[in-house]
N, C-alpha and C positions, 0 to 999 in steps of 0.2 A: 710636331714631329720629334724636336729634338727630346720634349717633355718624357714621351712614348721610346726613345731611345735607352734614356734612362731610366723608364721602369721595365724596361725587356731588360737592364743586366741585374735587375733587381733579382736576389735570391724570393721575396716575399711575393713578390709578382709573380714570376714563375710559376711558384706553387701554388699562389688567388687560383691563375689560370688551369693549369693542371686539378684542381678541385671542382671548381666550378665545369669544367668538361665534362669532368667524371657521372658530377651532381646534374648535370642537363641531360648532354646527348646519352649516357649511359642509359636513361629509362625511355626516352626517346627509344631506342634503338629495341631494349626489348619491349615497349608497347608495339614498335612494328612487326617484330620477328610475330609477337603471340597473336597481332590482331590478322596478320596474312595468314598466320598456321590455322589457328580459329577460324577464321570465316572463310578460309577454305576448302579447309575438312566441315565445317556444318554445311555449306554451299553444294559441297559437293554428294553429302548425305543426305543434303533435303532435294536435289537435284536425284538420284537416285529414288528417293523416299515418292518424290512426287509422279516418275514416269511409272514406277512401279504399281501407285496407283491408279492411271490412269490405264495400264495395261490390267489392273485386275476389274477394273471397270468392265473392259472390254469380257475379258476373262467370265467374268460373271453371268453377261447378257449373254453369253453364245453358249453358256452351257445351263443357264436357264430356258433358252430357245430350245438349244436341242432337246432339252427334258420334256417340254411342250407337245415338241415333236413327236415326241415316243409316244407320248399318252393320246395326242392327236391321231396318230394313226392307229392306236386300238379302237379309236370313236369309229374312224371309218371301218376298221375289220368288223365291227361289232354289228355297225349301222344296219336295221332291216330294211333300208332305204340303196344302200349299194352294195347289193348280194347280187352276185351274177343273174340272177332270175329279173330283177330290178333295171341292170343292165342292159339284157336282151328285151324286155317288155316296158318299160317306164323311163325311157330316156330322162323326164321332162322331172321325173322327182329325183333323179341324180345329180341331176345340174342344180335344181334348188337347196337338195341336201349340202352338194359341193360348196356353194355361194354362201348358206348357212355357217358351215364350218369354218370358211376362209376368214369370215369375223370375228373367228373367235380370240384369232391369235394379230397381236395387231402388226408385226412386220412381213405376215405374208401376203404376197400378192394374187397368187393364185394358186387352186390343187390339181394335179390332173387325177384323174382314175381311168387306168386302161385294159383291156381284159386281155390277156396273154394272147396271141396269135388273130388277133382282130386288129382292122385298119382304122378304128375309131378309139379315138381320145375325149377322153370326157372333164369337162373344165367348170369352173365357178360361172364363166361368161358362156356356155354352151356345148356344145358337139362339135368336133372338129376331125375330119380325115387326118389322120398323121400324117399324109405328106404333107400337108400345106400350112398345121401348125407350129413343125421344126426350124423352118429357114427364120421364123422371126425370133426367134432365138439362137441359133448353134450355128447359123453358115459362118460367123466370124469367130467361134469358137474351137478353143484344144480339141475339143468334143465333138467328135466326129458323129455322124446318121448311121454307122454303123457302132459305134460305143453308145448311143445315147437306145441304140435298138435292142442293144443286147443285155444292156440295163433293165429296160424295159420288160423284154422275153425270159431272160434266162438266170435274172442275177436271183441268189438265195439268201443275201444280207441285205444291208445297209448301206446304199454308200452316197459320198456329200460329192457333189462337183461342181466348180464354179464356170458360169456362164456367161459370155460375154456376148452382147446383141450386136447386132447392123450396126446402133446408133451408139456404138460404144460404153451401153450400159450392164453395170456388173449383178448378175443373180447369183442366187447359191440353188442348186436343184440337191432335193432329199431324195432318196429312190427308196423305198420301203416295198420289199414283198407285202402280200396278204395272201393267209391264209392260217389255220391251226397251227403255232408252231415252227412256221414256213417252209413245213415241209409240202413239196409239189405246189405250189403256190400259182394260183390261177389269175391273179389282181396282181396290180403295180399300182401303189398311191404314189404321187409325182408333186413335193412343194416347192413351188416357186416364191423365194425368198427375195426381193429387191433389197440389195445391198446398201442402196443412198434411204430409206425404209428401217434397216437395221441401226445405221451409225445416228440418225436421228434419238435413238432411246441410250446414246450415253452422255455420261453431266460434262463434255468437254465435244469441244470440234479441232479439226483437224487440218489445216488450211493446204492445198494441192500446189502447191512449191516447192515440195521436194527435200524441206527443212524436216520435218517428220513425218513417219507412215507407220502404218500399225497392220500387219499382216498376221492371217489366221489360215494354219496348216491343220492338215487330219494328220490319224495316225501313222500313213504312209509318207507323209510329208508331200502331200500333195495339197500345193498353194486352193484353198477356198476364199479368201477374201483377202482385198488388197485397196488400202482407203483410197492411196493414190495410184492409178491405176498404170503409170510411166516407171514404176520400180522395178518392174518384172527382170528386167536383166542383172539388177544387183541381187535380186532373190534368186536365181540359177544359178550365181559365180560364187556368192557366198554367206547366205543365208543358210543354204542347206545344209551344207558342210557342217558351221557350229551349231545346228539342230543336229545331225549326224555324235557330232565330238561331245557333246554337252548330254545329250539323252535329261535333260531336267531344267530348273532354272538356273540361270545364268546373263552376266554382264559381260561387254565385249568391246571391244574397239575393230573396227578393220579400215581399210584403204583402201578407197575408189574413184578412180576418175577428179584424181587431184583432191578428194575433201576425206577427209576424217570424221567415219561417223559411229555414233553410238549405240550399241546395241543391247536392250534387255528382252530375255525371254522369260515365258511363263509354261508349264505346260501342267493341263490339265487332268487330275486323277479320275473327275466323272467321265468325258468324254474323248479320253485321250489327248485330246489336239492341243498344238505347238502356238503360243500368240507372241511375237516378236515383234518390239519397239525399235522403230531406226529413228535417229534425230544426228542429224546435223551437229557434231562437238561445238562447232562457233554458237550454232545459235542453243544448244544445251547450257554453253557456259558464259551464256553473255551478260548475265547478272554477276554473275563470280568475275569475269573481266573488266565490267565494271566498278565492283567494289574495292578490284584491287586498284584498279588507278586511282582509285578515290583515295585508298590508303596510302599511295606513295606519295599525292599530292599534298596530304595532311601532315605525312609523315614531313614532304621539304617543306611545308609551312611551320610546324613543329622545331625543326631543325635552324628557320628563322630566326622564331622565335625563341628559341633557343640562345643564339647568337644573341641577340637583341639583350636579352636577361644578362649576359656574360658581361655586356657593356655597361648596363645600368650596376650591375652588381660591382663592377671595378669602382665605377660613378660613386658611389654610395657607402662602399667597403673600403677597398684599397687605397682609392685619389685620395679619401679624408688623414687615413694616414699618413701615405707620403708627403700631407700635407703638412699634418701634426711632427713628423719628424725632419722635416724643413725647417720646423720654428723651434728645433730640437737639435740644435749644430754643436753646442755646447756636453751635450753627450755622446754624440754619434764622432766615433770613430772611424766610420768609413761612411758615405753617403747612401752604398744599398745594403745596410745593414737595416733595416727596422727596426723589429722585432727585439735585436737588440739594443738600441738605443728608448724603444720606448719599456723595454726591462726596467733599462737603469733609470727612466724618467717614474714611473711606478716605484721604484725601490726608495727615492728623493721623497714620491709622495707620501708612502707608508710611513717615513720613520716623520711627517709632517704630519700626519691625521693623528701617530700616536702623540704627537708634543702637542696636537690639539684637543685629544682624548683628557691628557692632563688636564689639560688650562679650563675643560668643559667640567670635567670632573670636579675641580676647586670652585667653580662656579655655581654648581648644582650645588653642594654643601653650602655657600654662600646664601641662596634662595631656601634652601631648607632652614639655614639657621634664623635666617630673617621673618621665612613663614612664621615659625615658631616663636620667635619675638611678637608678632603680631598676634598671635594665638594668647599668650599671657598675658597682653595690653587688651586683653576684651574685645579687640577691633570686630567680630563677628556676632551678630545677633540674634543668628539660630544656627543649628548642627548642617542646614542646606547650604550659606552663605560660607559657612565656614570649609565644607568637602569642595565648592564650587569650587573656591579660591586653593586648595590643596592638591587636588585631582590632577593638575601638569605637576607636579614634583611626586605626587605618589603615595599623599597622606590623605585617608579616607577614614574617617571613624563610622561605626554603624550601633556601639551601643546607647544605651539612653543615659547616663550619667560621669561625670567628669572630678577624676582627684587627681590631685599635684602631691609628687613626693621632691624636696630637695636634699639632695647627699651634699655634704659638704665634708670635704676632704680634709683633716686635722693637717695633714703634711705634705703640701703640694708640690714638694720637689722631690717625694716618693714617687711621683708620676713620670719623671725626667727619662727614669729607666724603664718605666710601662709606658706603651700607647694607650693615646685615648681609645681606640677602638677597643683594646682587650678589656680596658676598665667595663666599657658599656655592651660587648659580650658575657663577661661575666654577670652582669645586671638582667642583659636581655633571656638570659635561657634560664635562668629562674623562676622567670613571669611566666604563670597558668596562661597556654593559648587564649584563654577565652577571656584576657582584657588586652584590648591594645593598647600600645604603647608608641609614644616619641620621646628623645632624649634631646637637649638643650644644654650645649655648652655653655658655662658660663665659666669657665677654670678661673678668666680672672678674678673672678669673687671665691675660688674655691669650692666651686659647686657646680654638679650636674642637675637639671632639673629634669624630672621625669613624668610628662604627661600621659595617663591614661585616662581610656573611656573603657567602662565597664557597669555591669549588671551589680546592682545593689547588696546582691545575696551573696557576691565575688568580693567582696571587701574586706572578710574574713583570710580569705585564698591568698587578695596583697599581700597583707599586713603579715600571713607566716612565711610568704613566701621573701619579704626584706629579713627575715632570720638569716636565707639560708645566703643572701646577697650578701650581708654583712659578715659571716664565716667566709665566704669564698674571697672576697676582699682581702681579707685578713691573711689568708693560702697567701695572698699576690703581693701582700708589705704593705697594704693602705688599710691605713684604719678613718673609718666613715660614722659620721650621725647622720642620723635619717629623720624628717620634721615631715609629715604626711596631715593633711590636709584632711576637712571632709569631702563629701560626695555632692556631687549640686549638677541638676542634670541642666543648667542654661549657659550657653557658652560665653556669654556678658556676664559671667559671673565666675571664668575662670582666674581673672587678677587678684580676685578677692581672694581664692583658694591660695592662689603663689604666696597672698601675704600669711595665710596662715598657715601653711608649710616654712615660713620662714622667720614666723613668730612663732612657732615649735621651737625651732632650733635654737631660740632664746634660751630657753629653758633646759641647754642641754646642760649646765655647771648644776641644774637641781637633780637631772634625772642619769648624768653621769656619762662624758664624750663615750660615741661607741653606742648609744642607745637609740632605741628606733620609739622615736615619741609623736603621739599622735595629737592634733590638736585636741581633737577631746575630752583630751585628758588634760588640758593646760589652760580650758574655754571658762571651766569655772572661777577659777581663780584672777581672770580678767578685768574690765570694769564691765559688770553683769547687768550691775542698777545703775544705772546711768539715764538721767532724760534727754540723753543725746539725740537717740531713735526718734523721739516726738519733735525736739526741735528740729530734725532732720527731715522728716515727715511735714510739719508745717512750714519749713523752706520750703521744699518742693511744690507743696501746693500753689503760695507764691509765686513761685515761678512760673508755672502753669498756666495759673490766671493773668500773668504779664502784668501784677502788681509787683514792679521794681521796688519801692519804694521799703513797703514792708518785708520783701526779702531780703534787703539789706540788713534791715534791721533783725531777723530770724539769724543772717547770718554770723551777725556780729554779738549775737546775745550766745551762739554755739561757741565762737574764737574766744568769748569773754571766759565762756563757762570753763574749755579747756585750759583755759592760764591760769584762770583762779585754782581750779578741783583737781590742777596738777595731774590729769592723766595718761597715759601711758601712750607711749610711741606709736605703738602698734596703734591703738587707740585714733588717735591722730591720721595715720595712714589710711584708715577704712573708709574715714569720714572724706579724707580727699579722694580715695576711691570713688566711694558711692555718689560725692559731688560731679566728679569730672562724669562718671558715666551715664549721670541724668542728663546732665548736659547734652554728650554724646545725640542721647533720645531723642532728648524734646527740639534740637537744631534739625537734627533726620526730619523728626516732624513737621515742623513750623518749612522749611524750606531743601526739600530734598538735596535740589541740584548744587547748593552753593554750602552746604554743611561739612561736605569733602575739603574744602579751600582754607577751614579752621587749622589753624595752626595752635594746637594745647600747651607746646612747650615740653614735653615730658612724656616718660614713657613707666613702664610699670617698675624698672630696676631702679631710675629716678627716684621715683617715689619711696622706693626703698631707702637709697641710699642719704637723704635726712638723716642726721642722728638728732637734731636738737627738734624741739616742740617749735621753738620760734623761728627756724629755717622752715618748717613745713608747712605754718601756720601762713609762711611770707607766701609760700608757693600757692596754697589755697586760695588765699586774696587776690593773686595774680589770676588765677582762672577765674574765679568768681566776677573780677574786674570785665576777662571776655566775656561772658554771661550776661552781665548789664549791656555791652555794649553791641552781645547780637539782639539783645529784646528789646533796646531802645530802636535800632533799625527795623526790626520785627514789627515795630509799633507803631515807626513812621509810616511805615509801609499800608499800617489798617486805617491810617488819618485820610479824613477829608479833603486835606488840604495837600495832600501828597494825591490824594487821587484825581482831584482836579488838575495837579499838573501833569498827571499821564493820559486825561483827555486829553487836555488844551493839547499837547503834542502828539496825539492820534491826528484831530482833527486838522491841525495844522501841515503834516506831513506824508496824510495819507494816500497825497493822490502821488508823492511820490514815485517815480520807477525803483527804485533802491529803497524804501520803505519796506519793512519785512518785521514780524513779530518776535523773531528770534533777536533782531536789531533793537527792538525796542525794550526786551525783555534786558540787555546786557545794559542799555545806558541806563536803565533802573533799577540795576544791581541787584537782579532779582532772577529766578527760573521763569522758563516758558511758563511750566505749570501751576507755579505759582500765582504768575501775571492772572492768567487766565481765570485764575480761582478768587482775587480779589475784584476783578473785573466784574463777576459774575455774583459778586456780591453786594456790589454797590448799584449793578445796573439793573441787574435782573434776565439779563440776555448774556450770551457769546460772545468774545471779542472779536471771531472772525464776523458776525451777523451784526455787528456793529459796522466795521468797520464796511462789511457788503452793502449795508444801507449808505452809510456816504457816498460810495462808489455810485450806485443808486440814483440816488436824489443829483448827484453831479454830473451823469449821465443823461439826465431827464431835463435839468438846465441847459445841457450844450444841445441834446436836441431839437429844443426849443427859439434857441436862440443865434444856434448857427448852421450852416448849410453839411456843414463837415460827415462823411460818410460814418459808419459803424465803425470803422479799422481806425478811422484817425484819430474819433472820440475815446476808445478804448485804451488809445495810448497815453492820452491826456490823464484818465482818470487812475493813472499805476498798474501795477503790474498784473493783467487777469486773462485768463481762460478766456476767448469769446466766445465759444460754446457753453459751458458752464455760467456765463457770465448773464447772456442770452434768456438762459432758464431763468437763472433769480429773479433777471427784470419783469420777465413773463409771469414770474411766479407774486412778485411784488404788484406790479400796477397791471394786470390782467393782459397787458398789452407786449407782443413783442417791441426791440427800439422802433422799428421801420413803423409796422402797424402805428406806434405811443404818435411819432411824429405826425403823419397824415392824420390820426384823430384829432390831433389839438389845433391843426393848422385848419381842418372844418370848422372846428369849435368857435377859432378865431374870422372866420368868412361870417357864421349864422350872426355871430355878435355885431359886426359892423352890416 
């Protein structure tokens, strides 16, 4: 409570809250407003849309009937079957004509035909006296014995009346003169329509509850059909009226007897007549009343959940701050300040990310400078090895050959007042895009070294392009020689380039400080004939073949040759080149994983930096000395007598739980993959399928000779899968352990 105290005087809280309101209930609110508006107005349109149909339903069938009618009672005017002559002489074919026609239409029940001034009626069912066929029709009817007589006798239209029987059932009577024309009209055809007959042919019913009725007026407005036959008094007080006021279609509400009901009219242009919908508004709108309680229930469940999100969003948003600025006293000025105290804690951080920006930035440069050490030391053995190890700092080469240029600065305290960056922009925007380039501080030697990779037929494009470096230099107060290299597309072969970029530069007192000298121009004058290359050549091979002995002797007939034949520095350097990096090779090869752990002593500037023959000569023998003493170990390793002692300690230690091949590989100072490749040499098999047969064979002892389960044996014999373990024995003695057991203990029963 008290926590909640002090984040209500919180200015930041306030406003969480005041957003989060805005951002919840605000769509809340209008999702309500639009879903009550919507599906009230469609509610209320398909509500209309549907009684409308069901009134043209009705609509339809009665003025399809009538049409019926019209045409029906030309059948009979027509008929040579009920011509007054027919009438007065063939009773018996008027009644079957009658009964004929009655079928044809299916909601009539029966027809009369009466001949003017005569006391017989003639019907589908017979001959009937008109007294005694009216009372089963008309005594409880509007329609009085003297309006139903003078219909009969004297009318010269059309006209519809509805009928109400004894039994309370509703007809519709059609009165139709007959004759030419209807003029003097001697016939009266008479249909008797059953009203429960009619409402059967439409696609809807109508239930007599009082909820809805469907009423069908003529053109006088005199009621002919009424589905539910108890509305008669709402149709006298105020049905007629808005038939009266409306004269067309029309929707309506009125009030009666406590309810509120609905009303749509139709009225019809074929046959005049008026067809009126009443429903009951409650039960018109009881789907609309429904939906809307649904929406307000939705809408306070919304509203909940609403609330609910406000709490988790304080939870998750706000509390974490007021938390963070709790543990933030030391900047906060006032306790419901936030926003500003976590200002001023962000403002602390920035000017910390930038003095960390620094210190990152000096360290990238560091990993750059040092790649590129590694890159001159040969350390990479193809162009893949070499982008792999590049690719986090940002140095990628994509062409297929490699020159080294070194500049070396005549006046290096002309730099004092230039950075180094301007020196190696001026460098850099002279190079043709289409060779890459790295630059390699070395200032302390007085030199930048400049790696590129480029296309062979580009080496021209260099070489003018250090003219225009060596002018723009000169713009900047540095005067520079340039010692360039040839082209050699193997990246174990870049050390060798450095050296002869900077055994160019030897030669700059012949070719004049300020001059860009290429080694191939300085290569001839070198030691050319020399049988270094062959003694160097058949060292190697020596080596190769792990004849130490004779290498030694190869090597020391090369160190003799150089002391005696007095040759040249440079000279000397190549040869310790080209020594250390067979080296390099053949340890890679002989034993991948432990050829990393050489320590050479020296790097490619090293090597440089000898000035005397017999300093470099000391350095050679010192690596040469590692040489013997990785291929005497190299050696011991292919001995028999070494390899015996890495059975005798398989077999000895295999059933070990802590026994492991990576374990065994380290105490014999050797790689996994190594182990495994002399293993596989001496034995002919796998060292794991070695070692699985012991487990094996010692597994097949215990169950032989002791009671002990599968799980206990499995522990005894080292560390193994007993699934896996399972298969091999199965796969070895045919037998699973379980099976192997119970057969040998047979074997043992049949022998005794």
């Amino acid at each position: 409570m008290k926590s909640l105290f002090l984040s209500v005087r919180s200015t930041l809280f306030r406003k969480t809250i005041l957003l989060y309101s805005f951002a919840v209930f605000i769509p809340i609110l209008v999702f309500f407003l639009f879903c009550y508006s919507t599906i009230y107005h469609s509610f209320e349109k398909e509500i209309y849309t549907s009684n409308i149909n069901k009134l043209n339903t009705v609509k339809n069938v009665y003025d399809v009937k009538i049409s019926e009618l019209n045409r029906l009672t030309t059948k009979v005017d027509s008929s040579p079957s009920l011509t007054l002559f027919q009438i007065k002489n063939n009773s018996a074919d008027v009644v079957s004509t009658l009964s004929f026609l009655t079928r044809l239409l299916d909601p009539l029940n029966d027809i009369f035909l009466y001949e003017r001034g005569s006391n017989k009626l003639f019907s589908s069912s017979g001959t009937f006296f008109f007294p005694k066929i009216l009372p089963n029709y008309i005594e409880s009817s509007d329609l009085t014995k003297d309006d139903f007589d003078y219909l009969l006798n004297h009318s010269e239209s059309v006209h519809v009346r509805q009928v109400i029987s004894q039994n309370n059932h509703s007809y519709i009577f059609y009165f139709s003169p007959l004759s030419p024309n209807f003029s003097n009209p001697s016939r009266t055809v008479v249909f008797v329509i059953d009203n429960e007959n009619l409402k059967k042919l439409f696609n809807f019913s109508v239930t007599e509850n009082v909820n809805e009725n469907v009423l069908v007026f003529d053109n006088d407005l005199q009621l002919l059909s009424s589905f539910v036959p108890d509305s008669k008094g709402t149709i006298l007080s105020h049905i007629t009226p808005l038939l009266k006021h409306h004269k067309g279609d029309f929707s309506d509400t009125i009030q009666t007897d406590g309810r509120q009901l609905y009303i749509i009219g139709l009225h019809s242009n074929e046959t005049g007549y008026y067809y009126v919908k009443i429903t009951d508004m409650q039960y018109a709108m009881k789907s609309l009343i429904e939906i809307k309680d649904w929406v307000i229930v939705v809408t306070a469940l919304m509203f909940v959940i609403g609330a609910i999100i406000i709490m988790l969003g304080l939870r998750f948003n706000y509390y974490p701050i007021r938390k963070i600025v709790s543990q933030l006293n030391a900047y906060s000025n006032t306790r419901n300040d936030e926003l500003g105290t976590i200002e001023r804690a962000i403002g602390d951080l920035n000017q910390l990310q930038v003095e960390y920006h620094n210190f990152t930035e000096h360290s990238e440069n560091a990993l750059y400078e040092n790649f590129l050490l590694y890159v001159l030391n040969s350390s990479f053995n193809n162009l893949q090895s070499l982008n792999s190890a590049g690719k986090s700092i940002g140095v990628i080469f994509t062409r297929s050959e490699f020159c080294i240029a070194s500049i070396f600065i005549e006046d290096v305290d002309k730099l004092n007042d230039i950075e180094y960056s301007v020196v190696v922009n001026a460098i850099a925007v002279n190079i043709p895009k289409s060779i890459e380039r790295q630059f390699k501080n070395l200032l302390f030697n007085q030199q930048i070294v400049c790696i590129f990779c480029l296309e062979r037929e580009n080496y021209s494009d260099l070489i003018h392009a250090f003219e225009n470096i060596r002018q723009q230099l000169l713009d900047l107060g540095v005067q520079a020689t340039v010692g360039v290299s040839d082209i050699n597309e193997k990246p174990s072969l870049i050390g060798r380039l450095y050296l002869q970029s900077r055994e160019a530069l030897e030669y700059k007192m012949l070719y004049s400080i300020g001059s860009i000298i290429e080694y191939s121009q300085i290569s001839n004058i070198t030691d050319a004939e020399t049988p270094l290359p062959e003694m160097l050549e058949s060292f190697e091979k020596h080596i190769s073949e792990l004849k130490i002995e004779k290498a030694q002797k190869s090597f020391y007939e090369m160190m003799n040759y150089i002391k005696t034949n007095k040759c040249t520095l440079y000279t000397c350097r190549y040869i310790c080149f080209d020594i250390i990096q067979y080296f390099k090779r053949l340890s890679v090869l002989l034993d991948t994983t432990y050829s990393h752990t050489l320590d050479y002593g020296f790097d490619i500037l090293e090597i440089e930096h000898f000035q005397t023959i017999d300093d470099l000569i000391e350095l050679i023998e010192q690596v040469f000395q590692k040489i013997s003493d990785f291929l005497n170990s190299h050696k011991k390793h292919q001995s028999d007598q070494f390899f015996e002692e890495i059975l005798q300690f398989i077999n000895e230690n295999c059933f070990s739980y802590e026994f492991q091949i990576n374990s065994l590989a380290d105490k014999f100072s050797m790689s996994v993959q190594y182990l495994r490749s002399i293993f596989k040499t001496h034995t002919g098999q796998t060292l794991s399928e070695y070692v699985n047969h012991l487990k094996i064979e010692k597994a097949k002892e215990l169950l032989i000779t002791t009671n002990d389960n599968l799980a206990v044996i499995v522990q005894k014999i080292g560390k193994v899968d007993v699934t896996n373990f399972t298969r091999a024995f199965k796969k070895e003695t045919g037998f699973t352990p379980g099976a192997y057991r119970i057969a040998h203990q047979e074997l043992n029963k049949k022998d005794e």
